[in-house]
C-alpha positions in Angstrom: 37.7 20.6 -81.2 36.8 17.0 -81.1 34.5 15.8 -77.9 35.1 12.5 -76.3 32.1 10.4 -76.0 30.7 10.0 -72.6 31.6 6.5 -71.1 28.7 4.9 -68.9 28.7 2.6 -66.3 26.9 -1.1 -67.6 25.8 -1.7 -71.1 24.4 -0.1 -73.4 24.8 3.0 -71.5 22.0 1.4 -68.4 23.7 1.4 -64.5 23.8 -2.0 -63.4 21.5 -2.5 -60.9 23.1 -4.1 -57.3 21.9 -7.5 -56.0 18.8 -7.6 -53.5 19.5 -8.9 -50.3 17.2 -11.1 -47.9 17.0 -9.6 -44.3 18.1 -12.4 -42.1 16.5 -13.8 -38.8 19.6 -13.1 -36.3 20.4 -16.5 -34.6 20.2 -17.7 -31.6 23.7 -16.5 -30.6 22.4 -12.7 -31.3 22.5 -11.1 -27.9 19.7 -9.0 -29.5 17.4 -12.1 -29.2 18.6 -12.8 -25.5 18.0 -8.9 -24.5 14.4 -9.7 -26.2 13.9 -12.7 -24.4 15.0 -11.5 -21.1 12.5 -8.3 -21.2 9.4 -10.3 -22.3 9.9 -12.6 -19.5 10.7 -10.0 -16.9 6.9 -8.3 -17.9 5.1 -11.5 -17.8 6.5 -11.8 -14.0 6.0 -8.1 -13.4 2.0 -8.6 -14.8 1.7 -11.8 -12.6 3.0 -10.4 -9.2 0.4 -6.8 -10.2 -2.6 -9.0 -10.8 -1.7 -11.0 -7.5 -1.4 -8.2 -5.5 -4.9 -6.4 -7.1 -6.4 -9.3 -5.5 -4.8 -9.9 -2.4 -8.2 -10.2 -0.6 -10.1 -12.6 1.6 -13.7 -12.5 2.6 -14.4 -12.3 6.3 -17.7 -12.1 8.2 -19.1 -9.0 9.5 -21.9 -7.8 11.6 -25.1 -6.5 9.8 -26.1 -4.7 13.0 -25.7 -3.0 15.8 -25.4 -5.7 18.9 -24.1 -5.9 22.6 -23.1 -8.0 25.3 -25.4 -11.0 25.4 -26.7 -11.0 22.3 -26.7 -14.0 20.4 -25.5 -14.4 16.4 -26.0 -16.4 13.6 -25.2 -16.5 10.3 -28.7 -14.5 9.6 -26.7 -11.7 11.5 -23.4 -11.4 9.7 -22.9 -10.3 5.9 -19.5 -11.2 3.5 -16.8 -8.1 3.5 -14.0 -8.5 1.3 -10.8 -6.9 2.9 -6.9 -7.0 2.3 -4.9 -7.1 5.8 -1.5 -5.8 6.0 -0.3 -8.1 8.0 -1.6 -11.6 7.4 -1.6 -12.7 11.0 -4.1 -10.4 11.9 -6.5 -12.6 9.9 -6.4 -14.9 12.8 -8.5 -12.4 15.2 -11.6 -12.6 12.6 -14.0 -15.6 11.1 -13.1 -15.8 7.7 -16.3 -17.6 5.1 -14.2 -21.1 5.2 -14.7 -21.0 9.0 -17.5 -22.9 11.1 -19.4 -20.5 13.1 -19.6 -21.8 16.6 -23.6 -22.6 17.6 -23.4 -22.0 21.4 -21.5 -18.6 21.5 -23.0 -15.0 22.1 -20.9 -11.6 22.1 -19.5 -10.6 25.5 -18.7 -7.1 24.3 -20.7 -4.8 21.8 -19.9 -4.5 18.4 -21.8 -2.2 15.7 -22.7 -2.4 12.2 -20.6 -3.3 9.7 -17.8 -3.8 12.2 -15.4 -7.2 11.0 -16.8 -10.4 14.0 -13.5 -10.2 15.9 -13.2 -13.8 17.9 -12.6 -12.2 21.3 -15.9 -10.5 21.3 -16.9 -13.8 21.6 -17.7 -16.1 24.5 -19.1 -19.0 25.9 -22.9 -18.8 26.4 -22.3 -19.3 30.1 -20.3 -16.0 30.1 -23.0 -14.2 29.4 -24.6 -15.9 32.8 -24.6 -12.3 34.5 -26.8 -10.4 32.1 -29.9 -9.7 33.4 -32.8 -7.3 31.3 -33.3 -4.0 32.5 -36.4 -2.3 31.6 -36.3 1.5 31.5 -38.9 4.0 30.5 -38.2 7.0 28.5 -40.0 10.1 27.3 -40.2 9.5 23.3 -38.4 12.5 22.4 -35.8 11.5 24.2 -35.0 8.1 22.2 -34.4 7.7 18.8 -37.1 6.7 16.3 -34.4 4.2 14.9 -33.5 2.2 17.8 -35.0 -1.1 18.0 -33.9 -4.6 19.1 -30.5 -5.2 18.3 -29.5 -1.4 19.0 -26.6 -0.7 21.1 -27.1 2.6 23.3 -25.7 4.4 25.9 -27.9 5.8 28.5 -27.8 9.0 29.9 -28.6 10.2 33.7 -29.5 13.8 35.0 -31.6 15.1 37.6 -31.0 16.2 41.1 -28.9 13.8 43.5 -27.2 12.2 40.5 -23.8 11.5 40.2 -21.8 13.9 38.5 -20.4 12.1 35.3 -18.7 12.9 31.9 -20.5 9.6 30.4 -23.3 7.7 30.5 -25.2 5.8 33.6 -25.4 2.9 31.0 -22.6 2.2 28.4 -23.1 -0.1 25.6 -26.9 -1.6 26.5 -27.9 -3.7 24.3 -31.6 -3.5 23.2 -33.4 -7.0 23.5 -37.1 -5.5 23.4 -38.6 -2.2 22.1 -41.6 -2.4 21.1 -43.3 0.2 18.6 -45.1 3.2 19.5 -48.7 1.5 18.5 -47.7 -1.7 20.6 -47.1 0.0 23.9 -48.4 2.7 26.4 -46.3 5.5 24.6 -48.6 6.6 22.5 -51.2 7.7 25.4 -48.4 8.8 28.1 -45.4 10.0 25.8 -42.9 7.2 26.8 -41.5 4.4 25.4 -40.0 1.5 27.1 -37.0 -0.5 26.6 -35.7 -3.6 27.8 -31.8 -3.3 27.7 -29.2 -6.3 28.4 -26.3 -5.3 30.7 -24.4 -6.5 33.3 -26.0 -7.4 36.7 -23.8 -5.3 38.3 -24.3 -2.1 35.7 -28.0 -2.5 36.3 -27.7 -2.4 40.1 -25.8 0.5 40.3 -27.8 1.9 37.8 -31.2 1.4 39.8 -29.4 2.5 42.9 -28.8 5.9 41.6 -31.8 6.5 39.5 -33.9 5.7 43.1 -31.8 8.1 44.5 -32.4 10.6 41.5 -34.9 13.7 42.0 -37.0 14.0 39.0 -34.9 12.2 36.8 -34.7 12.1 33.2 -33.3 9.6 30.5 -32.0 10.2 27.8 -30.6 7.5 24.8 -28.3 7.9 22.4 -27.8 4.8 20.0 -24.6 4.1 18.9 -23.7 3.5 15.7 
């Protein structure tokens, strides 16, 4: 029995070995490269519009303190608050760091701290024209350590022969005097005094009734 030699592929007996090929850059009529392009552009517009919107803020004034009606403001009073409005016309109702704070204007409605300076809560300084200061004694327990000049408070009325009320005889007072504790008769009697701004027409009634007020007491609550 005779074998027949084993044929193999190439010479010698060796497999020939197949020819390397060179990946190639597709061209630029690959729709591959488009579908690249297209995405890489989409992102970059995507990133742009997110970043934009992260800082869609302005910087408005605000008030550092409490204040009412008739008090005056400058720039000393007011810090920087960065906010995003919803709707971009409301932005119109506030002073904004680019705008000139009017000189000659003073609040005609109370505002408290850290509340954004809305424009209508200011006036004219001859709207303030019927504020008077309205000086009111109260026992020391029966006002806040904190309050000071500047404080808003509401002022509260009981004693025999006062009107019946769900509020206070005095909303929204603004204090423009209260002087410390060692500065004033306090200390001896057990009162303070404040001098509140309000409307002429507030304090009138207000006298009226506390003169027709049986022992009466005050109390003051600061807002804020």
């Amino acid at each position: 029995m005779t074998r027949r030699p084993v044929q193999r592929p190439g010479i010698g007996g060796v497999a020939p070995v197949p020819p390397a090929t060179r990946a190639s850059r597709p061209g630029w009529r690959d729709p591959r490269l488009w579908v690249g392009v297209l995405i890489v552009t989409v992102s970059v517009v995507a990133g742009a519009r997110l970043l934009a919107a992260a800082d869609d803020t302005v910087s408005v004034w605000a008030v550092a303190a409490d204040a009412g009606p008739g008090a005056e403001l400058d720039a000393g009073d007011l810090v920087a608050h960065r906010v995003r409005f919803a709707d971009a016309a409301d932005l119109g109702r506030y002073f904004s760091l680019e705008d000139e704070l009017p000189a000659d204007l003073r609040l005609v409605r109370g505002v408290t701290a850290g509340e954004l300076l809305p424009r209508a809560a200011l006036g004219a300084a001859d709207d303030g024209a019927d504020t008077v200061e309205l000086p009111v004694t109260v026992d020391t327990e029966l006002v806040p350590p904190s309050v000071r000049a500047g404080s808003v408070v509401d002022v509260y009325l009981v004693g025999r022969g006062a009107r019946d009320r769900s509020g206070p005889a005095l909303a929204a007072a603004t204090v423009v005097d209260a002087p410390g504790m060692d500065t004033t008769f306090g200390s001896a009697t057990g009162h303070r005094q404040l001098v509140l701004a309000v409307p002429e027409a507030d304090a009138t009634a207000f006298l009226d009734e506390l003169g027709r007020t049986e022992a009466p007491v005050l109390t003051v609550v600061r807002r804020g």
